[in-house]
Each structure stands twice: as structure tokens, then as C-alpha cells.
TIROMAR-496758 format. One record per residue (C-alpha): x, y negated, z negated; residue number from 1. Coordinates in steps of 0.5 Angstrom, whole numbers, plus 2048, in hexadecimal, padded with zeros to 3 digits. Last residue first. Layout:
% TIROMAR-496758
r u->X; v->Y; w->Z; seq->NUM
...
% end
This chain:
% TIROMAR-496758
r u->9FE; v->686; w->6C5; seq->375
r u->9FF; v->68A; w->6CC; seq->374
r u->A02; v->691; w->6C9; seq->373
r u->9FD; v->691; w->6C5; seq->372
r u->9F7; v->691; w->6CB; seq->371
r u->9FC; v->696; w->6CE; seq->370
r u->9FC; v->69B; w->6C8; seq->369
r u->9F5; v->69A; w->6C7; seq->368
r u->9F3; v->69D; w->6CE; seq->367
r u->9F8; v->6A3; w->6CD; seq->366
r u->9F3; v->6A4; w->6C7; seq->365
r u->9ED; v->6A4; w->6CB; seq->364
r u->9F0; v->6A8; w->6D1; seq->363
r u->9F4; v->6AD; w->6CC; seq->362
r u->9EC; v->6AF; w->6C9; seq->361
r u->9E9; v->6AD; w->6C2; seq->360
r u->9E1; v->6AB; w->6C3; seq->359
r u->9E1; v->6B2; w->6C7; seq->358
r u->9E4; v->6B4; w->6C0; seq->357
r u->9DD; v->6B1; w->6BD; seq->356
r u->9D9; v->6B5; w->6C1; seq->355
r u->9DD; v->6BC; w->6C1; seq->354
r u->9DC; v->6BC; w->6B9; seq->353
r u->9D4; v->6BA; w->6BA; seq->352
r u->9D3; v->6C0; w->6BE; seq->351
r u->9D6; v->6C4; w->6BA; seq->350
r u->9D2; v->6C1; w->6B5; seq->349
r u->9CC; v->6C2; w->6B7; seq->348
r u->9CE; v->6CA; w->6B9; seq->347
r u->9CE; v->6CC; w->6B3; seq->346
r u->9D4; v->6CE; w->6AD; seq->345
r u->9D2; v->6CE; w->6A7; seq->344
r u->9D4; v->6D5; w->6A6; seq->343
r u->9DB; v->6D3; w->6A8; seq->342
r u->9DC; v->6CD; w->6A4; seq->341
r u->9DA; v->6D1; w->69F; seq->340
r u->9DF; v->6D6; w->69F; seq->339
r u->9E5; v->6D1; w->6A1; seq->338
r u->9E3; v->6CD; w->69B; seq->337
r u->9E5; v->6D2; w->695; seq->336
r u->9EC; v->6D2; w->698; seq->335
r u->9ED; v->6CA; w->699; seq->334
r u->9E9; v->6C9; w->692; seq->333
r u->9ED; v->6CE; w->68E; seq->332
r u->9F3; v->6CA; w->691; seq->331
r u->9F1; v->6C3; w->68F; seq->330
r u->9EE; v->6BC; w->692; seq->329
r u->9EC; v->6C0; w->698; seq->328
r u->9E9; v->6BB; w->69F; seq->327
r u->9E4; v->6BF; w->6A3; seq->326
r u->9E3; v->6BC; w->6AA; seq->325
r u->9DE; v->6B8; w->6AE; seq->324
r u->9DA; v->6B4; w->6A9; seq->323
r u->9E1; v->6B0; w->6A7; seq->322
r u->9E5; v->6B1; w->6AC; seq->321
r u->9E9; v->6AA; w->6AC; seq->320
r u->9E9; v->6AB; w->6A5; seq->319
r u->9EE; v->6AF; w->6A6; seq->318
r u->9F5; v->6AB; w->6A2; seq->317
r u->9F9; v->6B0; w->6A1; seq->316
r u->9FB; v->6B7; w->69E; seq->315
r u->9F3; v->6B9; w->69B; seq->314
r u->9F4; v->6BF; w->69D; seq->313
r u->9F0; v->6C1; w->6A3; seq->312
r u->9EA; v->6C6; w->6A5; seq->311
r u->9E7; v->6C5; w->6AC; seq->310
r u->9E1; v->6C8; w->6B0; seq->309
r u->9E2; v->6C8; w->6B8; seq->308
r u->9DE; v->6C5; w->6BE; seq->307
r u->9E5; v->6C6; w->6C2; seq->306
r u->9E5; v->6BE; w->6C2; seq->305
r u->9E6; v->6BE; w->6BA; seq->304
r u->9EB; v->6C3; w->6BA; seq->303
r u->9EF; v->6BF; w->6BF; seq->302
r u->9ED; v->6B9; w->6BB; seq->301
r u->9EF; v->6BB; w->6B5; seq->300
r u->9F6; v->6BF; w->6B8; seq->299
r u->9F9; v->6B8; w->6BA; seq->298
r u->9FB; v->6B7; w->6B3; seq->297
r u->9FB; v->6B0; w->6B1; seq->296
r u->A01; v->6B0; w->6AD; seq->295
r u->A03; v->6AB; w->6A7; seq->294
r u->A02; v->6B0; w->6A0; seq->293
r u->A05; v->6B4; w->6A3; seq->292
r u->A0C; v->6B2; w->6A2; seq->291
r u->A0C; v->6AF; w->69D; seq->290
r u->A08; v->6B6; w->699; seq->289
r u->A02; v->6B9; w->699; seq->288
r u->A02; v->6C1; w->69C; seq->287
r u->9FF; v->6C2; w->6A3; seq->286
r u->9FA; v->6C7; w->6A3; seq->285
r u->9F6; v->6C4; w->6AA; seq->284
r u->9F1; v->6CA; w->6AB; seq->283
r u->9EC; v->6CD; w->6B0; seq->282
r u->9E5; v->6D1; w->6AF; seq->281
r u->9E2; v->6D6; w->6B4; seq->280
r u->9E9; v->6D8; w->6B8; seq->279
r u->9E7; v->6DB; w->6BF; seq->278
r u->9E7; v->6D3; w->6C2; seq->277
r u->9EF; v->6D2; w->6BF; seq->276
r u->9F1; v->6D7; w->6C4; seq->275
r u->9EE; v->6D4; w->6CA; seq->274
r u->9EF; v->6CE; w->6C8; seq->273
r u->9F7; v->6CF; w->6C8; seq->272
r u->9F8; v->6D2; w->6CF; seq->271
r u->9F9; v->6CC; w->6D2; seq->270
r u->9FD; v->6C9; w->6CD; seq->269
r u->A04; v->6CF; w->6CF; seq->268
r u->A04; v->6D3; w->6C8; seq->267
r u->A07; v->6D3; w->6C2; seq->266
r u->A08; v->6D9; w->6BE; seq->265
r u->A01; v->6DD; w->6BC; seq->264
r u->A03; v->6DF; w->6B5; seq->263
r u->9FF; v->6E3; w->6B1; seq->262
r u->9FC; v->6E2; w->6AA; seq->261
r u->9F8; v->6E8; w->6A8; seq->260
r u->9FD; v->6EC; w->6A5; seq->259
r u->9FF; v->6E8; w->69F; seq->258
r u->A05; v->6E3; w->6A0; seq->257
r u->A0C; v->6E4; w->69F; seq->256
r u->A11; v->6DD; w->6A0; seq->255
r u->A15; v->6DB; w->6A6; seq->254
r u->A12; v->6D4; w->6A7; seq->253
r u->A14; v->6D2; w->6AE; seq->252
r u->A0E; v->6D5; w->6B2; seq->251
r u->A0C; v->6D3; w->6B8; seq->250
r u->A05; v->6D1; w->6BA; seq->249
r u->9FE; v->6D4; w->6BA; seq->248
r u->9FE; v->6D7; w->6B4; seq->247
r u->9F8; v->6DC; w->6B3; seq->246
r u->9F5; v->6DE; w->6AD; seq->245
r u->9F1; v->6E4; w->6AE; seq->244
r u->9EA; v->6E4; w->6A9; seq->243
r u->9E8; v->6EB; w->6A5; seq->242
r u->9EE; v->6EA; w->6A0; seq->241
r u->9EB; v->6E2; w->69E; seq->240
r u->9ED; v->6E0; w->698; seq->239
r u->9F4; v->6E3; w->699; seq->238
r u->9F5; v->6DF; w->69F; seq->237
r u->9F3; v->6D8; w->69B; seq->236
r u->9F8; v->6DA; w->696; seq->235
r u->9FD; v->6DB; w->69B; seq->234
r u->9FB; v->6D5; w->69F; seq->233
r u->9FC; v->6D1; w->698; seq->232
r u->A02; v->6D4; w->697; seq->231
r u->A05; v->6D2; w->69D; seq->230
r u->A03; v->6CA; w->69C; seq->229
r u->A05; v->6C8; w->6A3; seq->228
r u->A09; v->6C2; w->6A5; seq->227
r u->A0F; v->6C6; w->6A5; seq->226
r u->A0E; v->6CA; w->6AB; seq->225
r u->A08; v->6CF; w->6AE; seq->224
r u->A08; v->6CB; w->6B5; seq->223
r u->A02; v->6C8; w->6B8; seq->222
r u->9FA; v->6CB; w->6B8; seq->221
r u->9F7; v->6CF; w->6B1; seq->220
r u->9F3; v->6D4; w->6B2; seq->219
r u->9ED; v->6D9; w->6AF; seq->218
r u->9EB; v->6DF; w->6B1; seq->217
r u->9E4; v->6E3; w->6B0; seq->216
r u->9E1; v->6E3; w->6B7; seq->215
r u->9DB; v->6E0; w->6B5; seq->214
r u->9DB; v->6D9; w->6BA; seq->213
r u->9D5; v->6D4; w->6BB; seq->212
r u->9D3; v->6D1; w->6C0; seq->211
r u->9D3; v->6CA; w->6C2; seq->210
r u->9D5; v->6CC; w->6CA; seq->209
r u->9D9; v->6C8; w->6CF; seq->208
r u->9DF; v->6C8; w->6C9; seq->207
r u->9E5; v->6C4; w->6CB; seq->206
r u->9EC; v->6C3; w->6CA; seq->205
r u->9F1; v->6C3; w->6D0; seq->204
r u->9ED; v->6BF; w->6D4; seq->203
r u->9EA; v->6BA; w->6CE; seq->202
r u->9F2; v->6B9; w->6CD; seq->201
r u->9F1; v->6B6; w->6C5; seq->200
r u->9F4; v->6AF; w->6C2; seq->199
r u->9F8; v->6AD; w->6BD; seq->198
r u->9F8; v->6A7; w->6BA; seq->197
r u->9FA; v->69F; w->6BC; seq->196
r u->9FB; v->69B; w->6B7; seq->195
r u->9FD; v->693; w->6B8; seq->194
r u->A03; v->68F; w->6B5; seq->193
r u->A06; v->689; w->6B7; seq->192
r u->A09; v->685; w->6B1; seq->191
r u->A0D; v->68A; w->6AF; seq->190
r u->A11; v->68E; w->6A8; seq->189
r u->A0A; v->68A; w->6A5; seq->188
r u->A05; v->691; w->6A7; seq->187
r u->A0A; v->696; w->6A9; seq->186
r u->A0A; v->69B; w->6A4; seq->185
r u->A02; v->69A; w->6A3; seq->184
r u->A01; v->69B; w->6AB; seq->183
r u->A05; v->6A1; w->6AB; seq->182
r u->A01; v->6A4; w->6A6; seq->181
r u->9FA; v->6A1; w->6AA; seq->180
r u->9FC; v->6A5; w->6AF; seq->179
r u->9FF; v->6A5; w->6B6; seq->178
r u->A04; v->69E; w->6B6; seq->177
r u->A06; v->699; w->6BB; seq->176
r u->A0B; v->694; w->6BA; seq->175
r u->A0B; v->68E; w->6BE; seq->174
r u->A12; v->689; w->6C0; seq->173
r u->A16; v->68D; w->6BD; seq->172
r u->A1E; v->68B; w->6BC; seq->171
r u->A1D; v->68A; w->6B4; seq->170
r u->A19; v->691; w->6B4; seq->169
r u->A1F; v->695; w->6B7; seq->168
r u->A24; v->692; w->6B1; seq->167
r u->A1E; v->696; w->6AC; seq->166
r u->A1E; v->69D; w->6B1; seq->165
r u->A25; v->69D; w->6B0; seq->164
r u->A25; v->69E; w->6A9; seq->163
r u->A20; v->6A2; w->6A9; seq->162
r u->A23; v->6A7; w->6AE; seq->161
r u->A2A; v->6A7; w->6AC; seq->160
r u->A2A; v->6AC; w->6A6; seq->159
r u->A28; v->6B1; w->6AA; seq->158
r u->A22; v->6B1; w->6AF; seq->157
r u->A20; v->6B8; w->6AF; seq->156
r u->A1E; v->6B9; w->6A8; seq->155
r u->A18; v->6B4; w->6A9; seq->154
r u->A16; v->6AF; w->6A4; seq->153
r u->A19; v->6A9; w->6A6; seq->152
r u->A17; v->6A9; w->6AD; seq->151
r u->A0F; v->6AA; w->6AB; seq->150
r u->A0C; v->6AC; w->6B0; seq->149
r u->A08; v->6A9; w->6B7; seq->148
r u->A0D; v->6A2; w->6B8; seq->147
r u->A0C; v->69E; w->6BE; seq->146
r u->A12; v->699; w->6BE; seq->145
r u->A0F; v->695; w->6C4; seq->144
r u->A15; v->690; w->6C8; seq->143
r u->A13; v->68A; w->6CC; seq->142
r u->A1B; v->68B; w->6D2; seq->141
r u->A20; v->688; w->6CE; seq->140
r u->A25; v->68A; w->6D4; seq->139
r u->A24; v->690; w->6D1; seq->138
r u->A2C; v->692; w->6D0; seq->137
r u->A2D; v->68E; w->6CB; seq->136
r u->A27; v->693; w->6C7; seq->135
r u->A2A; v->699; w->6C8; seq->134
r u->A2E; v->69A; w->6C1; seq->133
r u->A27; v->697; w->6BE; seq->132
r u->A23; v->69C; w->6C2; seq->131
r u->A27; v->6A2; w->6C1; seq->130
r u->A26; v->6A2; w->6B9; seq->129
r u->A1F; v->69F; w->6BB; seq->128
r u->A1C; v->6A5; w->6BE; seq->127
r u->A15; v->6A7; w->6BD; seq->126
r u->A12; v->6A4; w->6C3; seq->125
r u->A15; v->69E; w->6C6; seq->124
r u->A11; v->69B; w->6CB; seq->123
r u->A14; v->695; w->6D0; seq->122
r u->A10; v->691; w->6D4; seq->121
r u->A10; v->68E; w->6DB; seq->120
r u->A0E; v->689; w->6DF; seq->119
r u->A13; v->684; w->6DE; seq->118
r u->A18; v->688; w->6DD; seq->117
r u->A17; v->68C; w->6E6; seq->116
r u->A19; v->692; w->6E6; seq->115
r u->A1E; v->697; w->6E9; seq->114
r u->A24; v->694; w->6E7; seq->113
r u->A21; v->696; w->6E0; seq->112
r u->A22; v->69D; w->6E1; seq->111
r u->A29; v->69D; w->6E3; seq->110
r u->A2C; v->698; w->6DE; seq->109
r u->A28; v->69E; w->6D8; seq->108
r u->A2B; v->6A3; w->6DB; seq->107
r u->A31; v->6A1; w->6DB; seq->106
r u->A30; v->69E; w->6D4; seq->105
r u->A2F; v->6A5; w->6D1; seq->104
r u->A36; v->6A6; w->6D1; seq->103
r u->A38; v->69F; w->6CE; seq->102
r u->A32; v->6A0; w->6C9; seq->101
r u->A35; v->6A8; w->6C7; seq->100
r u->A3D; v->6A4; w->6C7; seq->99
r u->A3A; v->69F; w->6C1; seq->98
r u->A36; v->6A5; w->6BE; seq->97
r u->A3D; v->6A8; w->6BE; seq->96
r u->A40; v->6A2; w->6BB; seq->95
r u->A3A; v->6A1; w->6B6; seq->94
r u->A3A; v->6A7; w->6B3; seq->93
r u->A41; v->6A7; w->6B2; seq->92
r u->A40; v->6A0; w->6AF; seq->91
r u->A3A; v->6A2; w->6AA; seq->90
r u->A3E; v->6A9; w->6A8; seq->89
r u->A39; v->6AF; w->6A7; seq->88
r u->A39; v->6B0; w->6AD; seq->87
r u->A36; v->6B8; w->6AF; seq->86
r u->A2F; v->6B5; w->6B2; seq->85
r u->A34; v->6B2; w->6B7; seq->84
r u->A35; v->6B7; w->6BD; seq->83
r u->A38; v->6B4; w->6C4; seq->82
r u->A34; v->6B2; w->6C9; seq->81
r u->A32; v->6B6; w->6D0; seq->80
r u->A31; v->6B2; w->6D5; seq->79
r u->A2B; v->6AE; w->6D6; seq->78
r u->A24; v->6B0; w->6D9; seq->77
r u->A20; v->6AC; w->6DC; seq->76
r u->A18; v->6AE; w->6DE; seq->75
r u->A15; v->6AA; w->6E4; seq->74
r u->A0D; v->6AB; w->6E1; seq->73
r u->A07; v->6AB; w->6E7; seq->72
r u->A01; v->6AB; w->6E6; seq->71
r u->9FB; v->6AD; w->6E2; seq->70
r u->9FA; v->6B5; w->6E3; seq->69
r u->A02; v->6B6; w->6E3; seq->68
r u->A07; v->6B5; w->6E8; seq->67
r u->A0E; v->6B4; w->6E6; seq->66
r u->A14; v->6B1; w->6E9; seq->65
r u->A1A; v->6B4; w->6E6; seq->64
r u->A20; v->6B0; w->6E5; seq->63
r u->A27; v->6B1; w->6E3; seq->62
r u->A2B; v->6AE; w->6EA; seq->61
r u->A27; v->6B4; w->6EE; seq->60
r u->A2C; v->6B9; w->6E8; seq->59
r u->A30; v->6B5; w->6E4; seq->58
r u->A32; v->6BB; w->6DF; seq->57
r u->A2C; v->6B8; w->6D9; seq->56
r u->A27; v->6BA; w->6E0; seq->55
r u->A29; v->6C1; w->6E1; seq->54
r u->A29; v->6C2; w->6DA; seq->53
r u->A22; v->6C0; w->6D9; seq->52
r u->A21; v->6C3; w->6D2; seq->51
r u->A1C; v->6C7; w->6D0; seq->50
r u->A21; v->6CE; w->6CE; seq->49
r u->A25; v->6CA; w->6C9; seq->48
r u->A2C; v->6CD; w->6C8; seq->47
r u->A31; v->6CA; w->6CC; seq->46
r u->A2F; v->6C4; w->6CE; seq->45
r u->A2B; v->6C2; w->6C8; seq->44
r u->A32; v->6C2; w->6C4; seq->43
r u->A35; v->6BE; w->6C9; seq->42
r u->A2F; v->6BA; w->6C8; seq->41
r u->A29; v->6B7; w->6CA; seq->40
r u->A26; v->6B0; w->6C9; seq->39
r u->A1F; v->6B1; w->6CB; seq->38
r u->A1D; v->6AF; w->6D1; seq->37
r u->A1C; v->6A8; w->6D4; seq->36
r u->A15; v->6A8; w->6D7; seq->35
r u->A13; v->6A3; w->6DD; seq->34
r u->A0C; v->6A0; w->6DE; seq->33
r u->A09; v->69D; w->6E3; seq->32
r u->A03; v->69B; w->6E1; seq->31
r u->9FB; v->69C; w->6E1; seq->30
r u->9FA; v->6A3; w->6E1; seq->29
r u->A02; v->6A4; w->6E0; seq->28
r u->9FF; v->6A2; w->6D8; seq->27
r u->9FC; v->6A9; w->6D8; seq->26
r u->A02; v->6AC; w->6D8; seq->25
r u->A05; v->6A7; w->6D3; seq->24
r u->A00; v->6A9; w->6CD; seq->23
r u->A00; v->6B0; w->6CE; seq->22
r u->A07; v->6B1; w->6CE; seq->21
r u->A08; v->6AD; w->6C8; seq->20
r u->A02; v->6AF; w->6C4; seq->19
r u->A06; v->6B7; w->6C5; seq->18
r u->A03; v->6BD; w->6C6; seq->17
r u->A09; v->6C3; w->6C6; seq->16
r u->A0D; v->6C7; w->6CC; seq->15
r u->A11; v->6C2; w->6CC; seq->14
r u->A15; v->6C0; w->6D3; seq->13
r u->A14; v->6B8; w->6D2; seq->12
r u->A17; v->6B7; w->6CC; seq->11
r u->A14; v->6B3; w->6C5; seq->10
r u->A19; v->6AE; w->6C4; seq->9
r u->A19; v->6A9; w->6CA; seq->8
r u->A19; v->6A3; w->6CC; seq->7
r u->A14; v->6A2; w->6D0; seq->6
r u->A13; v->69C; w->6D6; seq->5
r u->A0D; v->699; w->6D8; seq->4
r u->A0D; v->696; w->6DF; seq->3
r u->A07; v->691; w->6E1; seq->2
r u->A04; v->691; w->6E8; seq->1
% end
């Protein structure tokens, strides 16, 4: 059995849906597949309330075993690493990455003497900063650089992200993208590139009957951040004082909005579909800009599996959805097509919707995922 190893940025304990988490653990379907977690901090240590804190301190030799629907994953976790997005010098960031690529190298020696190098292969996810600084300690293991956002255009990535994104890329031997934004940044930085999109948990997402909601709400599915055009949601929010906006995620814009708006806060992922089941049209209000512009949200298929009407901005590339969803050009148009989305809703198109996400599912892409992880 092959082994593929995950170096990775997105966390094993979010409470979040992740394309890194749905992908990898479809894969223990057909292979061995062993998760290096993310880099925690000190900081992590102290104040994160999903960090493995028994597991960063050593505990059972920093593994976990997990057993999920697919198979088994070993989760590694590291000892907690020193803080570096406040290094504004090139040598100070270097020398105390250089100590977080040391420590991490532990770990990394551990898991690898484990398997077999000629059976496995190493995946990347998000992480290049950490994969260039421990790319000596791979034993040159077939590395993939799986990019699923813009690195560049991220506040959290700090000054050294792009820039260590570009040195990783040399020592890649496949890039693997999840739009096509990505596909176009990338497109002649590599010669191996392929684009693998997000896909949709049809347990999690499903609707067993195509009727047609009346409850007077309306929502939006993910966290309430910098991606969203708020004024945009405050206008659609007044248009509409009889509909119940809900927010089903957290809130990090702290602003004023009209009354019937609500937030629900974030909740576990078996209870999102019951939720996002009452609201009689759905939203992706995102605002356009380099960020944006590059993301294949996983909502449009979790809202399209829920047999649901979908209005969005015109952020990115969609034409994916072309038919499915309705793509809005200017804000009037978004707040004018919440209404007639929702009373030309019928049955036949709900049905159409859950079709075409069915088309869309983790197992298809997880299978795309390893035929690109084999060219």
C-alpha cells in the first residue's frame, strides 16, 4: 500500500470544513496516509482552544491515531514553535524559522522511519514557508504543493508568504490548485500543474425531497469576514424587512446591521444542513478583489447539494455554475435577485441543483486529486 504524507496548514481539530481534511481522509480509502499537523505555537498553546495540547507536549510520542469513515489517519503533532508573522527582518526570520524546521524535524525523522521512500509521497497543503525550511529533512521524498488560496493575498501570511511560496515552487515536483484563479497565477511559474476543485459532503449536505421552502429567511454559510461585501448585506437586509438573514458562522466584521440580520455563530457540521434547510434562498456575498477573485468557495456546492437557490456576486471565475446559480454583476442586481430568485423557485430546479452536486461529490474529487498526484 502506498503512503502519502500531509504537510499541513489547515489544523486537524478545526471545527471548520476544510478541501485539505475531506480530501486526505477519503484517500486512508486506498492508502496509508500520515497528517502532519499544523505548526502550532507557543502562542497556539496558550490561547487556542482547538489545539491538541496533550499531543504538541509529546504525549504517546505526538501521535494520534484516527479513525474516520475511510480509514485510518496517524495525526503527528510537533512541539510548539516560536511566533514568526512579527519578523519584519529577513535574517531574524530566518534564524528562528531555521530553529522551527529543526524542531519540527523531530517529528518529521519519526514518521518517516515509518515508511517505506519508494512507496511514498509527500503533499503539501498551504504550507510553503514550513516546506522550504523542511524540505532537507524529506529524504527527497515526490513533494506536491497543494495551493487552495491565494498565499499572496492573505493578511495572515505576513510579509514572508509570497515570497517563500516562490522558493517552495522550485523544489516541487507537482502543483496542485483548487480554481481557476489559482490555475492562472500559477500557470508558467511550473511545468506540472493541474486543478483539482472543491467538493460537497453529500452525507452532510443532502436534501431527500425537492420542495420548496416559505419560511422567510435567507442565509449565508461560513464565516462573516473580510471576504463579505457588508454594505451589500445591510442593503439586501433593508430591501427585505420581512425576510430573517441568518449568518451561520462567526462574526469578525463588527459593524451595525439592521435588525434582521442575526448571527447563529459556528456550528458543529452535522447540524449545518438542518439549518441551511429552513432558508428559502442562499448567499455567497463576497466582495471582488485579488483575493476573491482566486477562491472556489466550498459553500456553491453545499448549498447546491441542499437543493437550494444561490445568489452571488460576480467575485470570481463561476462559470462552473452556469444554469445553477445567479451570478450578479452590481449590487442593485444582487439585492433585486434575492426576490425573484425566490419566487421562481420550483421544484424542478431544486432537483436540478442536487443532480449537478451529486456530479461534485469528495470521493470525485479525491479521486482527481490522486490521478494528478500520479502524472
Amino acid at each position: 500500500m502506498q503512503t502519502i504524507i500531509c504537510h499541513s496548514f489547515p489544523a486537524w481539530d478545526t471545527p471548520y470544513v476544510k478541501s485539505t481534511l475531506e480530501l486526505i481522509t477519503r484517500m486512508a480509502d486506498s492508502h496509508r496516509v500520515i497528517f502532519l499537523d499544523y505548526p502550532y505555537t507557543l502562542k497556539d498553546f496558550l490561547q487556542n482552544e482547538h489545539a491538541p495540547k496533550s499531543a504538541m507536549m509529546g504525549k504517546k510520542g505526538g501521535k494520534r491515531v484516527m479513525e474516520t469513515d475511510f480509514g485510518t489517519i496517524e495525526v503527528y503533532n510537533s512541539l510548539p514553535m516560536i511566533p514568526v508573522n512579527w519578523i519584519n527582518k529577513l535574517w531574524l526570520f530566518e534564524f528562528v524559522m531555521g530553529i522551527n524546521a529543526f524542531i519540527q524535524s523531530f517529528t518529521i525523522k519519526k514518521l518517516l522511519a515509518t515508511t517505506d521512500p519508494d512507496q511514498t509521497k509527500l503533499i503539501n497543503a498551504f504550507n510553503p514557508v514550513y516546506g522550504f525550511f523542511t524540505a532537507k529533512y524529506w529524504r527527497d521524498l515526490p513533494t506536491t504543493y497543494y495551493a487552495y488560496d491565494n498565499l499572496e493575498a492573505t493578511a495572515w501570511s505576513g510579509k514572508w508568504g509570497k515570497v517563500y511560496e516562490e522558493k517552495f515552487l522550485k523544489m516541487t515536483d507537482r502543483v496542485i490548485v483548487s480554481s481557476i484563479g489559482l490555475l492562472n497565477k500559477f500557470r508558467g511559474k511550473h511545468s506540472n500543474l493541474n486543478c483539482v476543485k472543491n467538493g460537497v459532503n453529500l452525507v452532510n449536505f443532502s436534501k431527500s425531497k425537492a420542495e420548496k421552502t416559505q419560511n422567510k429567511k435567507i442565509g449565508y454559510l461560513g464565516a462573516f469576514d473580510d471576504r463579505i461585501d457588508s454594505s451589500l448585506m445591510r442593503a439586501a437586509a433593508e430591501a427585505y424587512p420581512d425576510y430573517t438573514f441568518e449568518i451561520l458562522g462567526d462574526q469578525r466584521i463588527e459593524e451595525e446591521f439592521p435588525f434582521n440580520l442575526i448571527f447563529l455563530g459556528s456550528r458543529p457540521q452535522n447540524q449545518l444542513n438542518g439549518i441551511l434547510q429552513t432558508w428559502d434562498a442562499t448567499l455567497i456575498p463576497f466582495v471582488k478583489n485579488e483575493f476573491t477573485k482566486t477562491i472556489y468557495p466550498l459553500k456553491i456546492n453545499e448549498y447546491l447539494a441542499a437543493g437550494k437557490t444561490v445568489i452571488s456576486t460576480d467575485f470570481a471565475d463561476l462559470e462552473d455554475f452556469k444554469g445553477m446559480i445567479k451570478v450578479c454583476h452590481t449590487p442593485e442586481e444582487f439585492v433585486e435577485s434575492i426576490g425573484k430568485e425566490i419566487r421562481y423557485n420550483n421544484r424542478l430546479k431544486i432537483s436540478k441543483r442536487i443532480e449537478f452536486a451529486r456530479t461534485n461529490s469528495w470521493e470525485a474529487r479525491t479521486e482527481q486529486f490522486l490521478q494528478a498526484l500520479a502524472s
